[in-house]
C-alpha positions in Angstrom: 0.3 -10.8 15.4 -3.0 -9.4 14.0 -3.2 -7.5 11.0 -6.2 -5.7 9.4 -6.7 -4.8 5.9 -8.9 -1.8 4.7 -11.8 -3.8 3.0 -14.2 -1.4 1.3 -13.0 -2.0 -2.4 -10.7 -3.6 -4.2 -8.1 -6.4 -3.1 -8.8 -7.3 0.0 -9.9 -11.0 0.1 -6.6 -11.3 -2.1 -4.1 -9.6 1.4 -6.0 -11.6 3.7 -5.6 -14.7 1.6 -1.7 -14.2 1.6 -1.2 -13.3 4.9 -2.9 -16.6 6.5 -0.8 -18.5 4.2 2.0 -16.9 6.3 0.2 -17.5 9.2 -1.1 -14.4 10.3 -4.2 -14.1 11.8 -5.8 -11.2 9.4 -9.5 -9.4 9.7 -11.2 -7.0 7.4 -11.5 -3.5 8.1 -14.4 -1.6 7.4 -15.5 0.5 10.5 -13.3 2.5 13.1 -14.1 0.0 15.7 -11.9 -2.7 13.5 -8.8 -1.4 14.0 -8.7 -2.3 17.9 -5.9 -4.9 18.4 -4.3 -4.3 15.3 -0.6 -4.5 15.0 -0.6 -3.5 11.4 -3.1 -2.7 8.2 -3.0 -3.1 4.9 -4.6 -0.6 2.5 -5.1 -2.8 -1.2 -5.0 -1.7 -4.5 -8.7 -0.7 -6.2 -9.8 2.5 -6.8 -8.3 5.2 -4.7 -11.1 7.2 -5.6 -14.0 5.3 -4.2 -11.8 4.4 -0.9 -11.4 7.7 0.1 -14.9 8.6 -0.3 -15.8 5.2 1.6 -13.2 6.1 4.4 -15.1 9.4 4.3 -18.4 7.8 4.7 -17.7 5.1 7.1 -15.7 7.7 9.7 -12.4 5.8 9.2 -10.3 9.3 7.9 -9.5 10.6 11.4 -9.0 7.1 13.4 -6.7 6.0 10.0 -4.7 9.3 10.2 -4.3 8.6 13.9 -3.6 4.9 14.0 -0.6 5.5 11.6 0.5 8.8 13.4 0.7 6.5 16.7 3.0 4.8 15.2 1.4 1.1 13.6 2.5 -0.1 10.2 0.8 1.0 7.2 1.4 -0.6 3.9 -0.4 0.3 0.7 -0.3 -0.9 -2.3 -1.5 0.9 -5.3 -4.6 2.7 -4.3 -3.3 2.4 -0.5 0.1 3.9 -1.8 -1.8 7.0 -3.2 -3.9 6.9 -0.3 -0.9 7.2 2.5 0.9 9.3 -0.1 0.9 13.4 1.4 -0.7 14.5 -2.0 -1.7 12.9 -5.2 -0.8 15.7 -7.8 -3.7 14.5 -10.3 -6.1 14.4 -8.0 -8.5 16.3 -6.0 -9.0 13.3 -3.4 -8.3 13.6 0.6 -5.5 11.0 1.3 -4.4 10.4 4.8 -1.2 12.4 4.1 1.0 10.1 6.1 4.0 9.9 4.0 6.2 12.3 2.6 5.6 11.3 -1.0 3.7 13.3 -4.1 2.2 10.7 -6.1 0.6 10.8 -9.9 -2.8 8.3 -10.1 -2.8 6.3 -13.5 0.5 7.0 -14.7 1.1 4.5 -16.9 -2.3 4.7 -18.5 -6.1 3.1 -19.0 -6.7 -0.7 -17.7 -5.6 -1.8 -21.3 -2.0 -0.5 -20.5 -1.6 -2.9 -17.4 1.8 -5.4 -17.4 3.6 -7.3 -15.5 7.7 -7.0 -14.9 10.4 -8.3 -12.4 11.5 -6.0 -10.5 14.8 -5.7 -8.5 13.9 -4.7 -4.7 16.9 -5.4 -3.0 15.2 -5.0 0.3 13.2 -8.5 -1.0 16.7 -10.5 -1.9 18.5 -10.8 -5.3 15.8 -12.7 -7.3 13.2 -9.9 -8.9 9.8 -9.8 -8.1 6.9 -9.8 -10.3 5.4 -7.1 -10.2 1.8 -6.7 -11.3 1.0 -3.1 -12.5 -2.5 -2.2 -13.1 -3.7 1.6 -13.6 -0.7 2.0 -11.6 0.3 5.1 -9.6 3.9 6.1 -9.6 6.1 8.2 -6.8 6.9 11.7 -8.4 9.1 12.6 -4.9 9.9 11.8 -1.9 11.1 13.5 1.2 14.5 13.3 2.9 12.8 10.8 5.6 11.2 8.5 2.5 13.5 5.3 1.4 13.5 4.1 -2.0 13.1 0.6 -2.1 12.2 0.1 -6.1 12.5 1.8 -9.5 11.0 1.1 -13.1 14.5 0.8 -15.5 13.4 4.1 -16.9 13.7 5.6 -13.6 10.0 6.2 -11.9 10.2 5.3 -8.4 7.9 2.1 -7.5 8.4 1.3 -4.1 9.2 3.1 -0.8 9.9 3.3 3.0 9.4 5.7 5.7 9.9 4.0 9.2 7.2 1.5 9.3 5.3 3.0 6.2 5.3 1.3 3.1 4.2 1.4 -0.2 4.4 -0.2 -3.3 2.7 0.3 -6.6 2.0 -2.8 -8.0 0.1 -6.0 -6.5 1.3 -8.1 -4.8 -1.3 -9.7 -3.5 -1.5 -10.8 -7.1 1.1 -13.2 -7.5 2.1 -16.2 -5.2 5.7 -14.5 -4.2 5.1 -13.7 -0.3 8.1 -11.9 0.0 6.6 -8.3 0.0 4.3 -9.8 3.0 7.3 -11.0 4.8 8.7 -7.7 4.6 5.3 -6.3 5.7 5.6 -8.2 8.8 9.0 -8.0 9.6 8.4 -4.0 10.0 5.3 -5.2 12.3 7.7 -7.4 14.1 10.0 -4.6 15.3 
C-alpha cells in the first residue's frame, strides 16, 4: 500500500510520520506526476486558502478532481475537509468539489479559540478520540450519499463519510491515537 499526502502547506510531515508508524510506505505530494502508484492521499490541515491557490499553481486541481472521481481514497482533514468539501459557504476558494458537503471555514473562531475534546466516533471504537481543533471548519450539510461519523455535543457535524471519502475537522495527525489512520487505510484496503 502506498499512500501520498498533499504537501504544499501545513501538516504533512506530521501524516507521513503516522502513517510509517503503521507501516505504510507514504510519499509527499507536490506535483501531478506524484500521484502515480498511489492507492490513497491525504489532504492535511493548514490553510485552505494557500492550498488551493498552490494546487492552482502547481496543476494539481484537474489531476486531484480526477484521481478522486476514479475512485481512490481521499481523506482531509481540516483544510483537506474544506478542500474535498462541494462548497465552502465563507469562502470564495475553488475546492475540488468531491463531496456532497457545504462547509463554514473558521467556525469556531481566531487561532486563540483552538481546543482540544474527546470525541465519540463510533466508527473508531467506544473510547473517544482527542480531537485537536484548530481554526477549525465545521460541516453545515451533507447530502443523502454523505455519512456522519462525528458530532460536537452541541450538534455541528465533525466528521464524515461518502464511499471512500473522508473528512474530519480536527487533527489527527496531532495526537499519538492512530485510529483515524487505521480507518484511513481500511477504506484503502477495500
Amino acid at each position: 500500500m502506498r499512500i501520498g499526502v498533499l504537501a504544499l502547506q501545513g501538516a504533512f510531515n506530521e501524516h507521513i510520520k503516522a502513517l510509517r508508524q503503521l507501516g505504510i510506505d507514504s510519499v509527499p505530494v507536490r506535483l501531478p506526476s506524484h500521484l502515480a502508484g498511489l492507492d490513497g492521499l491525504i489532504l492535511p490541515g493548514g490553510e485552505s486558502t494557500t492550498i488551493s491557490k498552490l494546487m492552482l499553481d502547481y496543476g494539481l486541481m484537474d489531476p486531484l478532481q480526477e484521481f478522486g472521481r476514479s475512485g481512490f481514497p481521499m481523506w482531509g482533514t481540516c483544510a483537506g475537509l474544506v478542500l474535498l468539501a462541494e462548497e465552502a459557504v465563507d469562502s470564495s476558494i475553488r475546492t475540488l468539489a468531491l463531496m456532497d458537503i457545504q462547509v463554514m471555514r473558521n467556525a469556531f473562531g481566531r487561532q486563540v479559540d483552538s481546543f482540544e475534546t474527546p470525541l465519540d466516533i463510533p466508527v473508531l471504537g467506544v473510547e473517544p478520540f482527542p480531537a485537536v481543533f484548530i481554526r477549525a471548519p465545521i460541516i453545515e450539510s451533507v447530502g443523502p450519499a454523505v455519512e456522519v461519523l462525528a458530532r460536537l455535543p452541541d450538534g455541528p457535524i465533525v466528521a464524515a463519510r461518502q464511499g471512500k471519502l473522508l473528512v474530519c475537522a480536527f487533527h489527527p495527525e496531532l495526537t499519538d491515537d492512530l485510529r483515524f489512520h487505521r480507518y484511513f487505510l481500511g477504506l484503502v484496503d477495500k
